[in-house]
C-alpha positions as a Markdown table, in Angstrom:
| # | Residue | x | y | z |
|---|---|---|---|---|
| 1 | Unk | -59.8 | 4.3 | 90.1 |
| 2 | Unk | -59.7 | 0.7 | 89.1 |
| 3 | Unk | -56.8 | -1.4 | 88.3 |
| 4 | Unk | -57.2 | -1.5 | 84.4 |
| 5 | Unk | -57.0 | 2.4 | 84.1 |
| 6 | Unk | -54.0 | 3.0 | 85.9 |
| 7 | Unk | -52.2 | 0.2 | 84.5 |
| 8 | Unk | -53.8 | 2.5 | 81.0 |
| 9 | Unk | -52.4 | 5.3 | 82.1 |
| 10 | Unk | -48.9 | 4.4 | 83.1 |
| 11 | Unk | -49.0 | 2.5 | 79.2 |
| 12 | Unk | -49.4 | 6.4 | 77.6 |
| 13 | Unk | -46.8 | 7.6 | 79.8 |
| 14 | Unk | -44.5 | 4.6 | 78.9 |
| 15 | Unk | -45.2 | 5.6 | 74.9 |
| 16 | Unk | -45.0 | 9.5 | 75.7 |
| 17 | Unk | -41.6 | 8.9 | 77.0 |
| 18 | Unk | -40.2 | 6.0 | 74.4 |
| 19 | Unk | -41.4 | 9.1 | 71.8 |
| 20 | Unk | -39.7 | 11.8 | 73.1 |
| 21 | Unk | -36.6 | 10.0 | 74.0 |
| 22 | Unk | -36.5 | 8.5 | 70.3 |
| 23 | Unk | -37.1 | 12.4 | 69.1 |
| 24 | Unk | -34.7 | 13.9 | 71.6 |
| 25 | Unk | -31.9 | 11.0 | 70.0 |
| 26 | Unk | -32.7 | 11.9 | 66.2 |
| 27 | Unk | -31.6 | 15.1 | 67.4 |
| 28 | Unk | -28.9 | 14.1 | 69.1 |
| 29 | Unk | -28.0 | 12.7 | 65.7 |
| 30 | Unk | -28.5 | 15.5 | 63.2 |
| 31 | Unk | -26.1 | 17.4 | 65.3 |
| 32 | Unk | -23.7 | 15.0 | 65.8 |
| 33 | Unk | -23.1 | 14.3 | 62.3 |
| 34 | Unk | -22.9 | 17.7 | 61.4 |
| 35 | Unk | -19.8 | 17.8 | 63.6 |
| 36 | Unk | -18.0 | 15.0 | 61.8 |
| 37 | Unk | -15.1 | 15.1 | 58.8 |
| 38 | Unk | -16.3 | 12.4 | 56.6 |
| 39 | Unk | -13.9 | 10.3 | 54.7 |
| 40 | Unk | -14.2 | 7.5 | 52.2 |
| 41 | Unk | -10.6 | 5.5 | 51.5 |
| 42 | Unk | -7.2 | 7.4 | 52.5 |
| 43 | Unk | -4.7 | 9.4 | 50.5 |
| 44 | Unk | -2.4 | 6.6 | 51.3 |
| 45 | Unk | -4.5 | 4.5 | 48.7 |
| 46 | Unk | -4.7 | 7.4 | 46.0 |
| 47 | Unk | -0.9 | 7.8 | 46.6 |
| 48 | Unk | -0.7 | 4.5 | 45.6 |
| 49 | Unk | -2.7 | 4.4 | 42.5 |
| 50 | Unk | -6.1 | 3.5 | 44.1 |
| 51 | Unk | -8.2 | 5.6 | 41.6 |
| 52 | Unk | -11.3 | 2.9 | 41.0 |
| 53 | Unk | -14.6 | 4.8 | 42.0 |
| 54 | Unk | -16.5 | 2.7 | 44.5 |
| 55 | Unk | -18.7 | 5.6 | 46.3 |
| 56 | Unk | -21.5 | 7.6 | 44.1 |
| 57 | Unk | -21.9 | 11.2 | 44.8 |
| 58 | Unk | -25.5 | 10.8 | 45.9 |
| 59 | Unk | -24.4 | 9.1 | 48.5 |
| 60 | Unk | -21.3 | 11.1 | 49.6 |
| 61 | Unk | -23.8 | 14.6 | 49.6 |
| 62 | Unk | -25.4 | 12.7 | 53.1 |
| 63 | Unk | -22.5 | 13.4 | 54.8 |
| 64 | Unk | -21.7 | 17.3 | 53.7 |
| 65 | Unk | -22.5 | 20.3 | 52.3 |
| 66 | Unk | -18.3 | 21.1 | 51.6 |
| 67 | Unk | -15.5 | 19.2 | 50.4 |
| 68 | Unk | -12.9 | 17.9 | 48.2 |
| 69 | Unk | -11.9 | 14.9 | 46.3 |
| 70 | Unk | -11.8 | 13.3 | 43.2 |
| 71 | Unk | -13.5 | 11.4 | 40.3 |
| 72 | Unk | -13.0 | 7.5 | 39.2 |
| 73 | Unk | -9.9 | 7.4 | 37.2 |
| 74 | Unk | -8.6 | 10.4 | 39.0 |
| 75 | Unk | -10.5 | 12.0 | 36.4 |
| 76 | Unk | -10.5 | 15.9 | 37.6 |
| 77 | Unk | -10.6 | 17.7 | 41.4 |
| 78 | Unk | -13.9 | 17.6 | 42.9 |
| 79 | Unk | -15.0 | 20.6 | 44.8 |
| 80 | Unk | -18.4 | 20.7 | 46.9 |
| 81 | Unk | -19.9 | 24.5 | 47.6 |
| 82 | Unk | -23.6 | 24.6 | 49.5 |
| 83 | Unk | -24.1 | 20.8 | 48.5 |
| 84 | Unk | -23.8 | 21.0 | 45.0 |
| 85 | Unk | -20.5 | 18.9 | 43.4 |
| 86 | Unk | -18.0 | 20.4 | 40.8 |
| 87 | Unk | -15.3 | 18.4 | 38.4 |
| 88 | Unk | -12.5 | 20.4 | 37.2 |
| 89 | Unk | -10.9 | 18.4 | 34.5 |
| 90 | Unk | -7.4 | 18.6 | 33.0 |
| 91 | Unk | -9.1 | 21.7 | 30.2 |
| 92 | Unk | -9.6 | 23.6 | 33.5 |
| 93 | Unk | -13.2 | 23.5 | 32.8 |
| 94 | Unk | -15.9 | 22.8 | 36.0 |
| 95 | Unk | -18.5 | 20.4 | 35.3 |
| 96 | Unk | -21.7 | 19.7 | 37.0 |
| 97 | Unk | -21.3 | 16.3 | 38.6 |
| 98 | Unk | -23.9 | 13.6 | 38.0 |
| 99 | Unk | -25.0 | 11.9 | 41.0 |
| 100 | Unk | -24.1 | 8.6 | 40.0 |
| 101 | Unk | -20.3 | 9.2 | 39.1 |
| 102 | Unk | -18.2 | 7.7 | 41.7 |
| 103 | Unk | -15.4 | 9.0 | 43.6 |
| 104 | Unk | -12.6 | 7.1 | 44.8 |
| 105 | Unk | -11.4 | 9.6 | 47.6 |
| 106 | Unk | -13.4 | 12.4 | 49.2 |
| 107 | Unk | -13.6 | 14.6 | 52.7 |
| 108 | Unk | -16.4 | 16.2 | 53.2 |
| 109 | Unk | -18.6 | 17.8 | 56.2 |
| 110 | Unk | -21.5 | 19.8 | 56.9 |
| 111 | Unk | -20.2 | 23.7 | 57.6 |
| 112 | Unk | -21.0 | 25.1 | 61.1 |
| 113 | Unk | -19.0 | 28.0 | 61.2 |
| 114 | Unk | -17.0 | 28.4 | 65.2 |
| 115 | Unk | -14.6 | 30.8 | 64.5 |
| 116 | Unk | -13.1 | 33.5 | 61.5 |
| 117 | Unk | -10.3 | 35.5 | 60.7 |
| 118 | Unk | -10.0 | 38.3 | 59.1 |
| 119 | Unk | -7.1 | 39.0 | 56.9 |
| 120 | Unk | -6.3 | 42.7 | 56.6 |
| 121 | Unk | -2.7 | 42.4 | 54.8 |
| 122 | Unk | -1.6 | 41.2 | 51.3 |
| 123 | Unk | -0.5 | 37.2 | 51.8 |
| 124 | Unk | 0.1 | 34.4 | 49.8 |
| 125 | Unk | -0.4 | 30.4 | 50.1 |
| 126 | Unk | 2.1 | 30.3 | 53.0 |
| 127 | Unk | 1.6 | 33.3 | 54.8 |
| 128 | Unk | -2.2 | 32.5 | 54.9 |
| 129 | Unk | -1.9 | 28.7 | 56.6 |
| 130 | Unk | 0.5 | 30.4 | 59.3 |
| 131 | Unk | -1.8 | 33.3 | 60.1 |
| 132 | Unk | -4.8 | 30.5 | 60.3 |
| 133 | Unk | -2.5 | 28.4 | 62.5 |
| 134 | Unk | -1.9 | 31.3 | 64.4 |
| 135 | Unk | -6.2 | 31.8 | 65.2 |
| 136 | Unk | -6.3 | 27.8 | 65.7 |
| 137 | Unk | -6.8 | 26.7 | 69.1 |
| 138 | Unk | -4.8 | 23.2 | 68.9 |
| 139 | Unk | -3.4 | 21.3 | 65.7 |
| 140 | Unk | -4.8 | 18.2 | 66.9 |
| 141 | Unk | -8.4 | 18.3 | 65.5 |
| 142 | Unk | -10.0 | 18.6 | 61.9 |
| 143 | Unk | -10.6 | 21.9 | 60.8 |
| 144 | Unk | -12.9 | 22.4 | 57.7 |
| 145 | Unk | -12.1 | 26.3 | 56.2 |
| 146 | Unk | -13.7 | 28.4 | 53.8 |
| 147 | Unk | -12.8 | 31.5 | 51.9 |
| 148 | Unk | -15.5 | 33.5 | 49.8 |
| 149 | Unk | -15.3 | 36.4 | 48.0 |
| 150 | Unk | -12.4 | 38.3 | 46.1 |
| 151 | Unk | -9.0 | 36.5 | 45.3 |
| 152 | Unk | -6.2 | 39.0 | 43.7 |
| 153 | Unk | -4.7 | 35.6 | 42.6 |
| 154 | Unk | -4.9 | 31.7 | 42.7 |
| 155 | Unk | -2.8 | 29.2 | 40.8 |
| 156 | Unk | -4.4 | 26.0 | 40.4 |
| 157 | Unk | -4.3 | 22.5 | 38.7 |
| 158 | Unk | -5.9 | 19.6 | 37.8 |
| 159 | Unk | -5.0 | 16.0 | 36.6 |
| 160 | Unk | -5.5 | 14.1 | 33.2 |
| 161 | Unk | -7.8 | 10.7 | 33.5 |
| 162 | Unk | -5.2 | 7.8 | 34.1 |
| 163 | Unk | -5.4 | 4.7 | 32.2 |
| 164 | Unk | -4.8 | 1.7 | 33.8 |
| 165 | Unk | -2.5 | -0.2 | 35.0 |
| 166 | Unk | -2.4 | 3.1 | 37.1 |
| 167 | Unk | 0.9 | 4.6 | 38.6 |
| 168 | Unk | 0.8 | 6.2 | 42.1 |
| 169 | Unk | -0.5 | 9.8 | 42.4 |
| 170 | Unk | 3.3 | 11.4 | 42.7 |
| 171 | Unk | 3.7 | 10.6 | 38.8 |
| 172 | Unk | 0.2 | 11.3 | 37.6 |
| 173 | Unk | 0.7 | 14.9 | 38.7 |
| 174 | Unk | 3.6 | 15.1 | 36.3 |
| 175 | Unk | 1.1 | 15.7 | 33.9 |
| 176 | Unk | -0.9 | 18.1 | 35.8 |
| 177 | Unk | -2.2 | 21.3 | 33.8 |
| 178 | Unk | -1.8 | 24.8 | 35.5 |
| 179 | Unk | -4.5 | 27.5 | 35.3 |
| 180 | Unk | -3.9 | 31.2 | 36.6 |
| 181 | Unk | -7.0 | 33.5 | 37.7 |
| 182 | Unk | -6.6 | 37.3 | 38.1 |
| 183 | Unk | -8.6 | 39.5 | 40.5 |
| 184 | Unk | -11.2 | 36.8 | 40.5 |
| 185 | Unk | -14.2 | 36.3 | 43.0 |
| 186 | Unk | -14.8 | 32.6 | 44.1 |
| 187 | Unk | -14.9 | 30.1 | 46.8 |
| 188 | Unk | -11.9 | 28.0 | 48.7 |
| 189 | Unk | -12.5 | 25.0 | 50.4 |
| 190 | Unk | -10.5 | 23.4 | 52.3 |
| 191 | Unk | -9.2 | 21.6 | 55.4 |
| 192 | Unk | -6.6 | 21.2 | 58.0 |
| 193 | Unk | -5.8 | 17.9 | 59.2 |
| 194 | Unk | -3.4 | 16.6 | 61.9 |
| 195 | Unk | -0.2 | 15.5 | 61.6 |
| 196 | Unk | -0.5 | 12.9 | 62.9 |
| 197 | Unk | -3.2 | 11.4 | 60.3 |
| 198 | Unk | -0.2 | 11.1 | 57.6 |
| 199 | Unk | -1.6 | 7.8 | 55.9 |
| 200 | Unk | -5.4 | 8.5 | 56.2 |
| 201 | Unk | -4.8 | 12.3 | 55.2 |
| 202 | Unk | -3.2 | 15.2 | 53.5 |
| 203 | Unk | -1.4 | 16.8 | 57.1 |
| 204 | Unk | -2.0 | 20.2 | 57.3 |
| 205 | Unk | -3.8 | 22.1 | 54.5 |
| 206 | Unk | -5.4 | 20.8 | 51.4 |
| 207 | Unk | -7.7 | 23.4 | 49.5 |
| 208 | Unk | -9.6 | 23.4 | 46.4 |
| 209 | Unk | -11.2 | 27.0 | 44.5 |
| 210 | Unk | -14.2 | 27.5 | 42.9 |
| 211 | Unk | -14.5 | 30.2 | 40.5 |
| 212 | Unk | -18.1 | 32.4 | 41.4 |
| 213 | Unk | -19.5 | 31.8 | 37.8 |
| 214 | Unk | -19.0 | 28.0 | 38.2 |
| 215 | Unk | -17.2 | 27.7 | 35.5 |
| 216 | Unk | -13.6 | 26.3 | 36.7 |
| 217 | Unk | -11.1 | 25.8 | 39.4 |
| 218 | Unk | -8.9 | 23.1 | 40.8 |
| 219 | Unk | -6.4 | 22.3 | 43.2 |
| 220 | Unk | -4.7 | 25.2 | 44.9 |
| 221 | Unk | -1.3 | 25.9 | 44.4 |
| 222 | Unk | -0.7 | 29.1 | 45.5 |
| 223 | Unk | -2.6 | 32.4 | 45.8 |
| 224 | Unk | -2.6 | 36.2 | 47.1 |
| 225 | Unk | -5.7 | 37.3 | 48.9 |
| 226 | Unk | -6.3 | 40.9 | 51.2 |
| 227 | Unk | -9.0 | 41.9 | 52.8 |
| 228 | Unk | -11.3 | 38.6 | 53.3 |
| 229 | Unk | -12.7 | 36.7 | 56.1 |
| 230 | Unk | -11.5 | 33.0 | 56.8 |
| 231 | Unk | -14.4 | 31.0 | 58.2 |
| 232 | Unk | -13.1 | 28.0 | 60.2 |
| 233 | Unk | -15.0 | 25.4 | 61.3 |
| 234 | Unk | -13.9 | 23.3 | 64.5 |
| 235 | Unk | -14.5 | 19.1 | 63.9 |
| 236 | Unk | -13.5 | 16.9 | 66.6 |
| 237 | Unk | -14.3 | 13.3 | 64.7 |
| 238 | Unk | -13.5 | 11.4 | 61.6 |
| 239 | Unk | -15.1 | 8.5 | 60.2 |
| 240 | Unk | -13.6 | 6.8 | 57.5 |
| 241 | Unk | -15.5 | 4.7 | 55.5 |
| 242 | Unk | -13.3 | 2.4 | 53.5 |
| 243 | Unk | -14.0 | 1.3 | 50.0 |
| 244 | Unk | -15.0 | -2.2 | 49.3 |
| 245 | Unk | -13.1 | -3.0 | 46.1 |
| 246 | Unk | -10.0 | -5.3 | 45.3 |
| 247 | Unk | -7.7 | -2.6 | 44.3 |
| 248 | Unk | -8.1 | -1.1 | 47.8 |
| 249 | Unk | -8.0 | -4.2 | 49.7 |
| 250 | Unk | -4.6 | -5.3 | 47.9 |
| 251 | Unk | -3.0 | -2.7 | 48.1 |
| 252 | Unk | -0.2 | -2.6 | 50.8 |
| 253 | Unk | 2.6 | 0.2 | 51.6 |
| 254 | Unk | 4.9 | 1.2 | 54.3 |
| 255 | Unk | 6.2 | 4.2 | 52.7 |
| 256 | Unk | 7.4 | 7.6 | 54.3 |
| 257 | Unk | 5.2 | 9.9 | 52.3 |
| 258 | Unk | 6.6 | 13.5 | 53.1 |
| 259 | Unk | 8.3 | 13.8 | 50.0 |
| 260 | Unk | 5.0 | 12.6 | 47.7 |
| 261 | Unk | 2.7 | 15.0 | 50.1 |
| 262 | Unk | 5.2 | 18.2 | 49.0 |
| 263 | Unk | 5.3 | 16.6 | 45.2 |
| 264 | Unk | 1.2 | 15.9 | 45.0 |
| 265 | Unk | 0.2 | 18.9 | 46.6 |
| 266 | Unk | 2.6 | 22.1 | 45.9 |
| 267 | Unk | 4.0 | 20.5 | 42.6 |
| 268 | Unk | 4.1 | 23.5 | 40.4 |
């Protein structure tokens, strides 16, 4: 065998290999990501009025299939359900999202479910987050959670446009509107963040709901639910992604924000 064809040789095995590995890696990838909370800006920004747009929603479906959020202007809650994107405006009304609206807050993920629960007793809002923190196995990572099927009750809301100059989040929900569903099948969506992510994130639970006809929703505020399974969704990693505009990168606070957290997401 002369010198020429084993240096050939070894040259195919050299590719063969750089392939593989290159393949194995993309891999590698797809499931990392699939395993990460993405976030773009942090409710420390919206609590502070940051409600310019700066990310479309073609290019925030990459990074989920679920989430929440909002619109530019603070126009409406956004809900995602199988990686399609809802806007429930102020009239309670859910609207199919164009792709190139912008959102100036957002968590999303891609749902893998780990874990469920199953609830087999009448509870409400409260009694369900302590029965799911019961099932949890630390409160120290991201949980992404979803609820589908039949809801006895859910109280939600959504929030009016803001004008500019914009005022922080705590008084924009002052003019909140509140919409009551009866005995009504849908989806929640939601997650469960750390405590200890208070400026980046809502602590604790933050859910949004999805009527099954597609035709409203909003912010939960309360609800009653029996007889459903919670699917729960374990997420090690966050990557927040941070907008690029001046509003964000002015902005400055120091604030304690338990009190705005109770007021923006259990006002009722």
């Amino acid at each position: 065998m002369n010198k020429r064809f084993i240096i050939l040789i070894l040259y195919f095995i050299l590719i063969l290999s750089t392939v593989c590995c290159i393949e194995n890696n993309q891999t590698q990838g797809n499931i990392i990501n699939r395993e990460v909370i993405y976030q773009f800006s942090t409710i420390d920004g919206l609590l502070e009025g940051v409600y310019d747009g700066n990310l479309t929603f073609r290019e925030l479906k990459e990074h989920g299939d679920y989430g929440i959020g909002t619109f530019d202007s603070l126009d409406g809650e956004m809900i995602q359900v199988q990686g399609k994107f809802y806007q429930i405006k102020s009239d309670g009304v859910a609207y199919p999202v164009n792709e190139d609206q912008k959102t100036p807050f957002a968590v999303v993920s891609f749902f893998d479910r780990d874990d469920y629960l199953y609830i087999d007793q009448e509870v409400n809002y409260d009694k369900l987050t302590k029965l799911i923190d019961s099932k949890l196995p630390t409160k120290n990572i991201f949980y992404l959670i979803l609820i589908k099927g039949n809801f006895e009750y859910v109280k939600t809301r959504s929030v009016p446009i803001q004008s500019k100059p914009y005022v922080p989040l705590a008084k924009a929900v002052e003019g909140q509107k509140i919409f009551e569903f009866n005995d009504v099948n849908g989806t929640l969506v939601g997650f469960r963040s750390p405590d200890y992510v208070g400026s980046i994130n809502v602590p604790g639970y933050h859910f949004h709901f999805l009527t099954a006809d597609e035709k409203a929703g909003g912010h939960v505020l309360d609800l009653t639910i029996k007889n459903q399974n919670v699917e729960i969704d374990y997420t090690s990693d966050l990557f927040l992604d941070s907008p690029e505009n001046l509003e964000y990168l002015r902005y400055t606070s120091e604030k304690e924000r338990n009190d705005e957290f109770e007021v923006v997401e259990k006002s009722n």
